[in-house]
C-alpha positions, 0 to 999 in steps of 0.5 A: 787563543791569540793571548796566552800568558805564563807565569815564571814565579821564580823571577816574579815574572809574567810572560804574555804573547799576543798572535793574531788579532786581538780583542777586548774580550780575550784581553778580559779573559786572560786578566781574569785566568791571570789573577785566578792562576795559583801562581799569581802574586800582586806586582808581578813584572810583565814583559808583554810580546806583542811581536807576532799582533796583526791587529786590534778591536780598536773599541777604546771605551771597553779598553779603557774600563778594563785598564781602569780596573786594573788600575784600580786593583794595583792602586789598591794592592799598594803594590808597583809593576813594571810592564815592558812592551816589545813591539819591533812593527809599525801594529805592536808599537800602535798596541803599545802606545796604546796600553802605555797612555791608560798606565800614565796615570797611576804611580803603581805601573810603569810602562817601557817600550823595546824593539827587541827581546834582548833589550825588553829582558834587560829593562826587566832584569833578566840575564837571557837575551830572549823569551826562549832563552828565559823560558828553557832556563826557567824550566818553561819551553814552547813550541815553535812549528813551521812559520806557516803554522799556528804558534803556540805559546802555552807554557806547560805547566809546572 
């Protein structure tokens, strides 16, 4: 699945990366695993890796309901988050910018976007200088296969 998420309840953080393509409806799909998820808390701090996303379903008015709800579902938890973005490429900063402008309405998110790892961890408060870093001392690892395999970025479970 081109997005995967994973929760770091420790730090009030969740991580997700995106790979590939990206849809509206695995977007939909990972909101609703997300919220399900037993270590779900409102206002968690996102840091999202849009790194590795070669592309996107540029169907904005599917986008722009599912943003609404999440919205919505913030506005009412009367909670904030803070969301930051790494988007080093041309694609990521396209999927970033795009995210940020359905946030700039509402007091309850707010969107940054960083070129790296590094810079994302420390607008989020983290003193590791990347997300392999963040996960091994957290307790989380990921495989890394060969650059001309598949990622998988699942944390296991805890």
């Amino acid at each position: 699945m081109p997005l995967e998420f994973c929760i770091i309840p420790q730090r009030g953080l969740v991580l997700l990366e995106y790979d590939g393509f990206s849809t509206i409806d695995e977007l939909r799909d990972a909101t609703v695993a997300y919220l399900a998820h037993p270590d779900y808390a409102a206002g968690q701090k996102q840091l999202v890796d849009l790194t590795n996303v070669v592309g996107f379903e540029k169907d904005y008015v599917r986008f722009m309901e599912l943003q609404a709800a999440k919205t919505e579902r913030l506005e009412g938890a009367g909670v904030q988050s803070l969301v930051v973005y790494i988007a080093p490429t041309a694609m990521a900063q396209q999927v970033a910018t795009l995210f940020t402008r359905t946030w700039a309405p509402t007091r309850n998110v707010i969107a940054m976007v960083q070129n790296t790892e590094a810079q994302a961890l420390e607008l989020l408060g983290q003193p590791e200088h990347s997300i392999d870093a963040l996960l091994a001392a957290t307790g989380k690892a990921r495989k890394r296969p060969a650059a001309n395999e598949g990622r998988e970025t699942r944390c296991p479970p805890d």
